[in-house]
C-alpha positions in Angstrom: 153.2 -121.0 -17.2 155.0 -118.5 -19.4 152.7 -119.0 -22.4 149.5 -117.9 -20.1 148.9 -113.9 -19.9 148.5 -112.3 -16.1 144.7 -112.2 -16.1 144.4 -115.7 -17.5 147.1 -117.0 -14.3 144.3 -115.1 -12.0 141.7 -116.9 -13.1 143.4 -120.2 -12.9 144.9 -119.7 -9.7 141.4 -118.4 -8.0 139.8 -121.6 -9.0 143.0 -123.4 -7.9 142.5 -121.8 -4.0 138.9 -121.0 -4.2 137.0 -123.4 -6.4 134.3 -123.0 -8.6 133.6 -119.0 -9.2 130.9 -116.9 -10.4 131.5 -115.7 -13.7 129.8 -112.3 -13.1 131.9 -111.7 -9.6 135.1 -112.6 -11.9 133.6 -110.0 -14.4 132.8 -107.5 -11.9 137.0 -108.3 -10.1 139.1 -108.2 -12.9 136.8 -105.4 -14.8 136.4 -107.3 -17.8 133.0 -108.8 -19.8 132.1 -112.8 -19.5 132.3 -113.1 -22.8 136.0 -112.1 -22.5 136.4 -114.5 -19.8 135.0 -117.4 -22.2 137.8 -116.6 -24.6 140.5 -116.8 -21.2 139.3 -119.9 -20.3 139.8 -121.4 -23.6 143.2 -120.3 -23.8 143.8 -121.6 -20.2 142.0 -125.2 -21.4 144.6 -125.5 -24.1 147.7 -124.8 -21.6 146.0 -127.3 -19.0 145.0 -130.4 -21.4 148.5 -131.9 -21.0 147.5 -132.5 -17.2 144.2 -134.0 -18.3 142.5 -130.4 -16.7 139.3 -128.8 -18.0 137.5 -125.4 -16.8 134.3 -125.5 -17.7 130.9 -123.4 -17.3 127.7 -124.0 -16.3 125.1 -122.1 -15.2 126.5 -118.9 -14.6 129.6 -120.7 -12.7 133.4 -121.6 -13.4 135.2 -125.0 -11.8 138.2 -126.7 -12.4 138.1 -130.5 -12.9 140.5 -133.1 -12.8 141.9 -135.1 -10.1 143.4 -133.8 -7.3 147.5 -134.6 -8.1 147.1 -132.9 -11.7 145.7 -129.9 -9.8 148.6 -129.9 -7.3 151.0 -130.3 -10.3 149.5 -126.9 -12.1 149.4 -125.4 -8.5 153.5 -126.1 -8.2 153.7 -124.0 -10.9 152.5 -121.2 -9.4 155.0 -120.9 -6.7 158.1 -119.2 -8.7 155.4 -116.2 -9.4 155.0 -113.4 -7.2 151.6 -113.0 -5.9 151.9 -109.5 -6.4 151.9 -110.1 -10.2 148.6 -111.3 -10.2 146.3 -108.3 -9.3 143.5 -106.5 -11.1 145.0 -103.3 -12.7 142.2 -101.5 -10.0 144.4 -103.7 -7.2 147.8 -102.5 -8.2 146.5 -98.9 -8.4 145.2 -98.7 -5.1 148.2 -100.8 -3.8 150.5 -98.4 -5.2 148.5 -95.4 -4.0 148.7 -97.4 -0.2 152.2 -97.1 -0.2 152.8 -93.6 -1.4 150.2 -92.7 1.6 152.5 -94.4 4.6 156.3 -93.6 2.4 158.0 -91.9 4.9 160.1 -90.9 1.5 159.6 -90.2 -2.2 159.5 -93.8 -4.2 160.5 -94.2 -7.3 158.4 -95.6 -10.4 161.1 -98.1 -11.4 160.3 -99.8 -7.8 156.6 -100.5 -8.8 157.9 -101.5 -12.3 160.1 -104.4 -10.6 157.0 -104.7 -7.4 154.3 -105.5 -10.0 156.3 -106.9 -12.9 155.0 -103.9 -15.4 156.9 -101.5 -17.8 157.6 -98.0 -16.4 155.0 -97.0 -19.0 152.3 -98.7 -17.3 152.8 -97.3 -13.5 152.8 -93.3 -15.3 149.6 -94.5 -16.5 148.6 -95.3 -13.0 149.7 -92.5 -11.5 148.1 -89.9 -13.6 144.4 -92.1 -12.4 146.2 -91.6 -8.4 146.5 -88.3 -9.2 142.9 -87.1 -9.6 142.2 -89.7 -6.8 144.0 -87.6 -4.1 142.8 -84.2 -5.5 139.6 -85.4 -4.4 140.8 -85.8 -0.8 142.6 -83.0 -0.5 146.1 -84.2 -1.1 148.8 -83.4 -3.6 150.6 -86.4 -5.9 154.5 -85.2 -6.8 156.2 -86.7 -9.7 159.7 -85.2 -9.8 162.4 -86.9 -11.9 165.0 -88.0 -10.5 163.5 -87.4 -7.2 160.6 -89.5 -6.9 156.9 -89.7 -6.6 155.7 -88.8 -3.0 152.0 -87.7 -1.9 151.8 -84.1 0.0 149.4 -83.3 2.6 147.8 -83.7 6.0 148.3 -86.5 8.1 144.5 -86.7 8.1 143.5 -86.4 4.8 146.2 -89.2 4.1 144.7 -91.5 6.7 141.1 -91.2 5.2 142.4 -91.5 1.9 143.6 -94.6 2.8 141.1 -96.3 4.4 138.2 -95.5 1.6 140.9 -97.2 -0.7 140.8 -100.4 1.4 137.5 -100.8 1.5 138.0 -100.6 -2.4 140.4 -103.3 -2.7 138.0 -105.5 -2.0 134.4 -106.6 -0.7 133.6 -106.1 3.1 132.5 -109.8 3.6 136.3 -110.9 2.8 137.8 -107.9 4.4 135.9 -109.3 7.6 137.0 -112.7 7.0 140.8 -111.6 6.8 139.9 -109.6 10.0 138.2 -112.6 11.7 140.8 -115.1 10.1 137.8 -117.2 8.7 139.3 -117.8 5.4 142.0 -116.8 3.5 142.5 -114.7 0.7 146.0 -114.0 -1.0 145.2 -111.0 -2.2 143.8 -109.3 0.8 147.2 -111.0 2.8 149.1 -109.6 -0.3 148.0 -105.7 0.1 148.2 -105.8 4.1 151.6 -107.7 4.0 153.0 -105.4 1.5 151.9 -102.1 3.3 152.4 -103.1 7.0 154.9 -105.5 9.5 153.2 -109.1 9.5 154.0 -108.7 13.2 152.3 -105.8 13.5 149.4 -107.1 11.8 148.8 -109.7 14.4 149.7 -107.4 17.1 146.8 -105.1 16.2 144.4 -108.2 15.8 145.1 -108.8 19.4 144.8 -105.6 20.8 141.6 -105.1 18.8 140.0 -108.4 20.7 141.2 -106.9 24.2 139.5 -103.9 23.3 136.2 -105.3 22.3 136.2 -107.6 25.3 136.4 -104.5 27.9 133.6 -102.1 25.9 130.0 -102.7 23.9 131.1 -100.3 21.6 131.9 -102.6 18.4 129.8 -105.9 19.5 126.9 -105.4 17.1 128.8 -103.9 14.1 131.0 -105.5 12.4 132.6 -102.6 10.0 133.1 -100.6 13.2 135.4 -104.0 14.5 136.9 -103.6 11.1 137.4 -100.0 11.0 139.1 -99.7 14.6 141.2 -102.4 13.4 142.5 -100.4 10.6 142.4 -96.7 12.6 145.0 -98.6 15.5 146.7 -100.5 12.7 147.6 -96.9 10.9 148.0 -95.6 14.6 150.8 -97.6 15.7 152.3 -98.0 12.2 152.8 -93.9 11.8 154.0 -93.7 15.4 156.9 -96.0 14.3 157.4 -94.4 11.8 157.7 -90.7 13.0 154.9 -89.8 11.9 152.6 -89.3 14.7 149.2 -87.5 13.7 149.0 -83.7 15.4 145.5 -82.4 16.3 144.7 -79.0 17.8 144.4 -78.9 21.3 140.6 -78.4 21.2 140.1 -81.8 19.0 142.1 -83.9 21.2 140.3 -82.3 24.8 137.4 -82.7 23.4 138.2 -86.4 21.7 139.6 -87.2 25.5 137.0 -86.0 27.1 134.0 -88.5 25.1 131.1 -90.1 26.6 133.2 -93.5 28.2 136.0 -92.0 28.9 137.0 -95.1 30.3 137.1 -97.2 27.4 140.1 -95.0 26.3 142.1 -95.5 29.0 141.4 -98.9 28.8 143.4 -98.2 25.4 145.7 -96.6 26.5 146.3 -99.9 28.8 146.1 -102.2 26.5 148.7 -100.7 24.3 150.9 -100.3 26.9 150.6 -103.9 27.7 152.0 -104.5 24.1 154.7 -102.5 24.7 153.1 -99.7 22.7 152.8 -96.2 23.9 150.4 -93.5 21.7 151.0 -89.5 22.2 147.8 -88.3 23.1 147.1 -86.8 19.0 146.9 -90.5 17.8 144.6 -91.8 21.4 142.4 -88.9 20.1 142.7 -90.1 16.8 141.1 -93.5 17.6 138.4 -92.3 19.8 137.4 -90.3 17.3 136.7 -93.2 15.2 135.9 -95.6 17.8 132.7 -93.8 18.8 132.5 -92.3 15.0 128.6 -93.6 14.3 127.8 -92.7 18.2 126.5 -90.4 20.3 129.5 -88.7 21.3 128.7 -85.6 23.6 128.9 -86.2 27.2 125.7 -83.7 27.7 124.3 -83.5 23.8 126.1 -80.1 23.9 126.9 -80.9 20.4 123.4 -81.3 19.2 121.9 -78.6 21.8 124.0 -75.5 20.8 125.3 -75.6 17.5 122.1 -77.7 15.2 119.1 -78.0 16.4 118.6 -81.8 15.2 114.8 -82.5 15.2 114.1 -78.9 13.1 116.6 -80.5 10.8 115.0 -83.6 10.7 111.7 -82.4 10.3 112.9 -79.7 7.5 114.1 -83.0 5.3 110.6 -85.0 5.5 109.0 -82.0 5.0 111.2 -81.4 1.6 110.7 -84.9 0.7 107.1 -85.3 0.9 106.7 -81.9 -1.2 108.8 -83.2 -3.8 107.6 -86.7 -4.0 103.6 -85.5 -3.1 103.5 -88.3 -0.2 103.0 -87.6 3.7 105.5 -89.3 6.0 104.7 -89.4 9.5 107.6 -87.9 11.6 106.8 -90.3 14.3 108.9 -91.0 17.5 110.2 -94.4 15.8 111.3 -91.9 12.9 112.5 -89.0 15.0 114.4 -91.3 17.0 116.2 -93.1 14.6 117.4 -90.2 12.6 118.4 -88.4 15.6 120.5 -91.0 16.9 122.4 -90.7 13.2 122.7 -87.4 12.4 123.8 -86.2 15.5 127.3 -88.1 15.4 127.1 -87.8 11.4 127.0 -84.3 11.5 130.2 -84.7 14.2 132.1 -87.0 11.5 131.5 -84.4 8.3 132.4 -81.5 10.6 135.9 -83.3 11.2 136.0 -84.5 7.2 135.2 -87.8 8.0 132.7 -90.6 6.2 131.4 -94.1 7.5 131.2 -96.9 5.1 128.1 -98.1 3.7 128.1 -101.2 1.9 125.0 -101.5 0.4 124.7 -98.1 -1.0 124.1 -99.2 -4.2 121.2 -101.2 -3.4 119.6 -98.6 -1.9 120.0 -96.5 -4.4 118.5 -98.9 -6.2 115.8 -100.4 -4.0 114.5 -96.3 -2.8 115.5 -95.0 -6.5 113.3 -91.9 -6.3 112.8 -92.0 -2.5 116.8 -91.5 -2.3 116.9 -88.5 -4.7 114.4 -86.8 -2.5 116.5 -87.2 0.5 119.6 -86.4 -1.0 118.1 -82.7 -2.6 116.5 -82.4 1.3 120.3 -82.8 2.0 121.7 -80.9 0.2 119.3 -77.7 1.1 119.1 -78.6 4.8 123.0 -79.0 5.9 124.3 -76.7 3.4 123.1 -73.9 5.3 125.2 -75.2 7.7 128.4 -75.3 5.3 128.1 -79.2 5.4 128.3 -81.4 2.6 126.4 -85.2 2.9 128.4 -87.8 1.1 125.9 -90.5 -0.8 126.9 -93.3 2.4 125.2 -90.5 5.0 122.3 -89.9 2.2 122.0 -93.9 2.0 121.6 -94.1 5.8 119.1 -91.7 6.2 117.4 -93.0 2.9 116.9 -96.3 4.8 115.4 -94.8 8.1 112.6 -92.9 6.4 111.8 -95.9 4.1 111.5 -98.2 7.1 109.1 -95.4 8.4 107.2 -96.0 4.7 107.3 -99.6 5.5 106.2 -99.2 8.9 102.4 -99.5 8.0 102.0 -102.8 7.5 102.6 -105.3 10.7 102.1 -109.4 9.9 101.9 -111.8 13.3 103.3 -115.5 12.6 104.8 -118.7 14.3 108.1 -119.0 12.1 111.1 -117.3 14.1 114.0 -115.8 11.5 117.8 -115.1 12.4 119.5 -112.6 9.8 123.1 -112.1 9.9 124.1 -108.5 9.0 127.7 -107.6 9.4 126.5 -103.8 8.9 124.8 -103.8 12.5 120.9 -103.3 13.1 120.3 -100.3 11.3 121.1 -101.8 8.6 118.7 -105.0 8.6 116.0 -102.6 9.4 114.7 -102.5 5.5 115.6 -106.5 5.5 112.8 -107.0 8.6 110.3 -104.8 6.9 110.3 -106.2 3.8 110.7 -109.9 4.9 107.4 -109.4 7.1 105.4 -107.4 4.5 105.8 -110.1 2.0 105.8 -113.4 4.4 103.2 -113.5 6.5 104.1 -116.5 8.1 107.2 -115.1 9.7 106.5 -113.5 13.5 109.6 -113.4 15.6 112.8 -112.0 13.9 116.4 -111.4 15.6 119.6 -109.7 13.8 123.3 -110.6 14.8 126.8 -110.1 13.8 129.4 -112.8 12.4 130.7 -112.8 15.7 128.1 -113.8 17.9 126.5 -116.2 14.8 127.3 -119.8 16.3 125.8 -119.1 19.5 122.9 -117.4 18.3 122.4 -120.1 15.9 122.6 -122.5 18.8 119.4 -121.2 20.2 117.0 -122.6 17.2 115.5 -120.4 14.3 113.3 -121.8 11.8 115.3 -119.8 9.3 118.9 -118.3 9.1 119.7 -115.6 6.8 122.9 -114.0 6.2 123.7 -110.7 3.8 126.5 -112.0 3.5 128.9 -115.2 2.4 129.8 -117.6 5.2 132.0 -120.0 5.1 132.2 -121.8 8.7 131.9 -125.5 8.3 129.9 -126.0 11.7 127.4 -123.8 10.1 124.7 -125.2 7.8 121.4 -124.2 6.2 122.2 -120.7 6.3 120.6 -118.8 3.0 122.4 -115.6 1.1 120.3 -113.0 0.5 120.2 -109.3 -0.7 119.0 -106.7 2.1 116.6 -105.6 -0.4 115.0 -109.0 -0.9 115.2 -109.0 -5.3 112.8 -111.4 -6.5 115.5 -114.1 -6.6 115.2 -114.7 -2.9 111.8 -113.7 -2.8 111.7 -117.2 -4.6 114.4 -118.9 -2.2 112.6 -118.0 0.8 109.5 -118.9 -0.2 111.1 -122.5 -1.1 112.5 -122.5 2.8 108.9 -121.7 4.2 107.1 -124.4 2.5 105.0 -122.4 0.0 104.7 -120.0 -2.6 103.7 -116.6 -1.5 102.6 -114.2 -4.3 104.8 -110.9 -4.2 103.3 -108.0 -2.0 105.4 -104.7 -4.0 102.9 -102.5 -1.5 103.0 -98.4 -3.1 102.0 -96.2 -0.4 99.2 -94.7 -1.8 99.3 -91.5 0.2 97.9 -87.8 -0.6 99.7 -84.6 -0.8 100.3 -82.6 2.1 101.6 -79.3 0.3 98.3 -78.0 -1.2 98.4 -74.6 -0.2 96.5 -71.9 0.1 97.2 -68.6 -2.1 97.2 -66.8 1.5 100.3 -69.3 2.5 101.8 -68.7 -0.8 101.7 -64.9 -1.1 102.9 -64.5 2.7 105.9 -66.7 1.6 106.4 -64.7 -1.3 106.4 -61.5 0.9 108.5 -62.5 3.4 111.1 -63.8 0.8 110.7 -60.2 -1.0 111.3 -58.6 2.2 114.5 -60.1 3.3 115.9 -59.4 -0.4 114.9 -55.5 0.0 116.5 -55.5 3.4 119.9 -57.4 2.4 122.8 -55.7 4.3 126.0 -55.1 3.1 128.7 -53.9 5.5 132.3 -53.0 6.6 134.1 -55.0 10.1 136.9 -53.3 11.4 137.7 -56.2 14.3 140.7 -58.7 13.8 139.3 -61.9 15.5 136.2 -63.9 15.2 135.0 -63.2 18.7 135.2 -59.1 17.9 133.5 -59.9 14.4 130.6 -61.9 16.0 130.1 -59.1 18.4 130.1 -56.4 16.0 127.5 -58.0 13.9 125.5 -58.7 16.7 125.6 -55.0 17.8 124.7 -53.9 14.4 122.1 -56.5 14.0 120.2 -54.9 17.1 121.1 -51.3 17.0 119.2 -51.8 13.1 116.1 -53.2 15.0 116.3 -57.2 12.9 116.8 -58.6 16.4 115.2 -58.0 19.8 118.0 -59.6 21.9 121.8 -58.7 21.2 122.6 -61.3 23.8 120.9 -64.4 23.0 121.7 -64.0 19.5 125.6 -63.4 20.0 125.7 -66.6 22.1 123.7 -68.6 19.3 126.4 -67.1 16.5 129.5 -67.8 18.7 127.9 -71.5 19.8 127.2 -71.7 15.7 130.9 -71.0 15.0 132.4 -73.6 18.2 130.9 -76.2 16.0 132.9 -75.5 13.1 132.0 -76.2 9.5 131.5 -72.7 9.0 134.3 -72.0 6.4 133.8 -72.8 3.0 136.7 -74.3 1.5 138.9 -71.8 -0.6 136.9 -69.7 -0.9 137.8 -67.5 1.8 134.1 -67.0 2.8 132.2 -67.6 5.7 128.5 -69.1 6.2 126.6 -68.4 9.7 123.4 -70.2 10.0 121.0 -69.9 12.8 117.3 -69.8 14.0 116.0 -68.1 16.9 112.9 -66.5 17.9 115.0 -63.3 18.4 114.1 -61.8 15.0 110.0 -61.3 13.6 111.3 -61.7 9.7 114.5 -63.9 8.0 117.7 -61.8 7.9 120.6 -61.6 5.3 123.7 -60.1 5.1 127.2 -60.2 3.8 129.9 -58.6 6.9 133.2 -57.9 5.2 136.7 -57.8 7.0 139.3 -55.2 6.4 142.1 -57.7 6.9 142.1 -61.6 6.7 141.2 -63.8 10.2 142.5 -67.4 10.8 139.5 -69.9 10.3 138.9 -73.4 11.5 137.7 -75.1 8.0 136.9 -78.5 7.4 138.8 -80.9 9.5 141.9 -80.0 11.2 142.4 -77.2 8.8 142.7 -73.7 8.9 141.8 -70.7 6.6 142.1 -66.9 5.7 138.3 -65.5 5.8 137.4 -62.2 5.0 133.6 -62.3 4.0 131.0 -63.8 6.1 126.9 -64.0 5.0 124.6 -64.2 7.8 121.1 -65.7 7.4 119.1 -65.7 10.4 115.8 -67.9 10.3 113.0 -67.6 12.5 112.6 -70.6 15.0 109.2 -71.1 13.0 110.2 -70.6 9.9 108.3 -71.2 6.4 109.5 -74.7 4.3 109.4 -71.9 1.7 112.1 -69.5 3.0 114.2 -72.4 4.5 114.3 -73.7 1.2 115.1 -70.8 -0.3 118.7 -70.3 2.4 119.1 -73.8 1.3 119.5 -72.8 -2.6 121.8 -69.4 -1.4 124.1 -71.9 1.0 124.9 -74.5 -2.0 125.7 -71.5 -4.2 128.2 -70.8 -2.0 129.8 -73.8 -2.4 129.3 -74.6 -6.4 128.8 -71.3 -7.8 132.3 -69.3 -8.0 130.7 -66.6 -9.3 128.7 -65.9 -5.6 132.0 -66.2 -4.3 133.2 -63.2 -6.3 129.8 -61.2 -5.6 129.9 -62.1 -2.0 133.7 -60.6 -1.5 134.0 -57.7 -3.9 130.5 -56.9 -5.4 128.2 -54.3 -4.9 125.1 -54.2 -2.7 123.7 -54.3 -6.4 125.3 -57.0 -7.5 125.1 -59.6 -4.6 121.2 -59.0 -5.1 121.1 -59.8 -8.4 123.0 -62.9 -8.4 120.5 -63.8 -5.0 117.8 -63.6 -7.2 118.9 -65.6 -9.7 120.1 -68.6 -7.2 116.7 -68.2 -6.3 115.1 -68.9 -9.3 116.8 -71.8 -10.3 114.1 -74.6 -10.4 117.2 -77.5 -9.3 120.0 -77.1 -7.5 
């Protein structure tokens, strides 16, 4: 076994517990080319000839043949060799990374050179890849000789860190199936038996089931069940530890105080059965992530005061049908759908967070220009709220406005279909509308989880498809394909329903909505001129956010740009209770509203004579001295919203603006508004 390299014992040892393998999933694992894995197989068919053992390929798969004692004579072999030595260099980055995230204590990189069976050499390469890793969430790597390597930062940031490393490590169908116990994979055992207690494990795997059984919450969504797994897992394994998470008191009353209350006390219970007992910092921890893709407000509050969710909506189709020249209907189907995800997204990026979503690259693939439509509409829309949409929330939203493309075309039929979606409905939304544009024969179509699969299966369904790999003997004749339906299973679907059908790519041949008038454009142009001439730029003497918001909203009214001093200080403080108002080190503020208190768009820059404490992104505070207002009528133009759009992002990429903003001139912060304006992209 000596003679064969680390990556070549992989291979041999995943066909050994696995079987035959895809050559380009084993391409894609280990991060090499197939041609490369040709050249390792050879090398592993000359080590294995003395046990009368042959790899070979065919069509675009790997197997090992032989009979079965030479197999278990090669597989004896493996058993002096430490698992751990067999990972990906990817796997033993984020394993290492894992571990720094729980220490309770710097670690030293000659205990990842014995862990991994490297040189020293090799981990400081690692670590320098960590590094830029956790800059990117906000956390700090420490290489001290003679002291160790530890990571510095939030609790928080080092939980999130953690779990978008996981669901790195490897793919969600065989996290699920680790989760579910439906098949085994040493690797995935490897990385959780390393990090956490085995007992532990299987503790949390209980209480996880006793949880599910006493809510709805996670039935229909698989990565929920597997995220709550891993938010309780990190829970009780910190708690141990001493290192409880610690939330300001307004996160964990509001957190406590969620739409099924119940179900957290029912938590609470359950743990306690265990013999586990949560301060109330990590209960609101998990609630926060239970109910982390629902609607979490007891009365809407959330989406009432602080972003009005259907102008938001209807600002990004608007924006993506001018810069794609279609017309999508903002129907009820449409409206109701986004609503009921941006309303708890816009909770999760307020508090930092970001929801998995697994077949991002598909539909970045599948809605190529539709997606970079949405994402620009993002990026102007929410940043005038100071909030930045990660590609998984663009992806989401992506998919709900091209199901409403899809919409148009509605085929009856006898055959009833069954698709399997770990992901939850939303996401086997585009599957439906694209199975039934091109298959007219299909009629009746139901989605389920892995969970509830064998009974549903039970029922009788002329077809069963899965988006992902299943592996339950009982279960037969179910079909793998892609939510986006590539012509592949176009072609294995059509086999299933008896009959070639000839592919139906429909383009929605649609006409442009934004054909204006010079009238429409010259009033835009005015208005836009008007709120430039009238830029304010002025001194605050108060020391606290509620004496700043009053003092612009007296100067706002005794200046004549509002009618109503009350209605609009309660919009501004309600604006600022929702948070994301600070922009990251930057020591700047954004305030954002829209009212019918005001006849033309305001905007002004309100500077502090000393610093004020800010709640910034997360559970984070910040120094603030500067704040820019821009104040939108109710009504307002796509043109001028736009337009606050472009100023908002500056904010946060240009740090020139920031400079203007805080120290410049009344001449200079124009000048640099002008020229944010201009630019054709942002």
């Amino acid at each position: 076994m000596d003679n064969l390299t680390v990556r070549q014992r992989f291979i041999l040892n995943n066909l050994i517990e696995k079987g035959p393998l895809s050559m380009k999933g084993l391409s894609q694992q280990i991060d090499v080319s197939e041609r490369t894995i040709l050249r390792e197989i050879s090398a592993i068919n000359s080590f294995i000839k003395e046990y009368s053992l042959r790899i070979s390929e065919f069509g675009g798969n790997i197997q090992l043949n032989g009979n079965a004692d030479n197999i278990q004579r090669v597989k004896n072999l493996f058993e002096g060799i430490p698992l751990l030595w067999m990972l990906t260099q990817e796997q033993r980055q984020l394993l290492i990374t894992a571990q720094l995230l729980l220490a309770k204590e710097p670690i030293k990189s000659a205990f990842f050179s014995y862990q991994f069976n490297v040189v020293e050499g090799t981990i400081i390469f690692y670590l320098d890849k960590i590094e830029n890793f956790l800059k990117m969430k906000n956390l700090e790597l420490v290489r001290k000789r003679g002291y160790g390597i530890e990571v510095l930062g939030s609790e928080w940031s080092k939980r999130n860190a953690f779990a978008e490393l996981l669901y790195n490590y490897s793919s969600m169908g065989k996290l699920l199936s680790y989760l579910y116990e439906d098949e085994s994979d040493y690797m995935i055992e490897n990385f959780f038996n390393t990090v956490f207690n085995h007992e532990l494990i299987n503790k949390t795997k209980k209480i996880i089931k006793k949880i599910n059984e006493r809510g709805n919450i996670l039935k229909d969504n698989d990565i929920s069940y597997f995220s709550a797994f891993i938010h309780i897992l990190l829970s009780i394994e910190r708690t141990n530890s001493d290192m409880a998470i610690e939330l300001p008191e307004y996160i964990i009353d509001n957190a406590l105080s969620l739409k099924d209350g119940c179900l957290i006390r029912d938590i609470d219970e359950i743990l306690k059965e265990e013999g586990i007992k949560l301060p109330k910092g990590e209960l609101s921890y998990i609630a926060i992530h239970l109910y982390g893709d629902n609607n979490i407000y007891i009365n809407d509050e959330y989406s009432k005061d602080g972003f009005e969710i259907e102008d938001l909506i209807h600002e990004i189709i608007n924006i993506v049908n001018k810069k794609l020249n279609i017309d999508i209907k903002c129907d009820n189907q449409l409206m109701t759908g986004l609503k009921q995800h941006i309303n708890p997204a816009l909770y999760r990026l307020t508090l930092g967070l970001e929801i998995r979503n697994p077949v991002i690259n598909e539909i970045r693939e599948y809605y190529r220009e539709l997606f970079e439509a949405v994402d620009y509409a993002c990026r102007i829309v929410f940043s005038k709220y100071n909030i930045s949409v990660p590609l998984n929330e663009v992806g989401y939203i992506t998919m709900h406005v091209g199901a409403a493309l899809e919409r148009q075309k509605t085929l009856k039929s006898s055959l009833r279909i069954l698709i399997i979606c770990p992901n939850g409905i939303g996401t086997a939304k585009i599957l439906c509308n694209k199975l039934k544009d091109k298959f007219p024969q299909i009629g009746e179509m139901d989605v389920c989880s892995l969970r509830e699969m064998e009974e549903r299966v039970k029922i009788g369904y002329d077809i069963v498809l899965s988006t992902v790999d299943i592996n339950k003997k009982p279960i037969s004749d179910i079909t793998v394909i892609s939510p986006f339906l590539p012509s592949s299973d176009v072609d294995k679907i059509s086999s299933l329903i008896r009959g070639k059908l000839e592919e139906n790519n429909v383009k929605h041949s649609v006409f442009s909505i934004y054909e204006r008038s010079e009238a429409e454009n010259e009033k835009d142009f005015s208005a836009a001129d008007e709120m430039l001439k009238n830029f304010q730029l002025k001194y605050i003497s108060k020391g606290s956010i509620e004496g700043v918001i009053a003092e612009i909203s007296d100067f706002l009214y005794s200046s004549k740009f509002i009618k109503n001093k009350d209605k609009v200080e309660s919009k501004i403080r309600k604006r600022e209770e929702q948070g994301s108002v600070v922009v990251p080190d930057s020591h700047t503020a954004l305030i954002h509203i829209r009212t019918d208190e005001i006849d033309s768009p305001f905007l002004g820059v309100f500077r502090l004579e000393n610093f004020i404490e800010m709640r910034s992104i997360g559970v984070s505070t910040e120094n603030v001295d500067t704040f820019l207002v821009m104040i939108a009528r109710k009504n307002e133009s796509d043109y001028i919203l736009e337009i606050l759009g472009k100023i908002s992002i500056a904010m946060v990429e240009d740090k020139e603006f920031i400079k203007d903003l805080r120290f410049g001139d009344v001449k200079d912060i124009r000048k640099k508004l002008i020229e944010v304006i201009n630019r054709e992209e942002i």
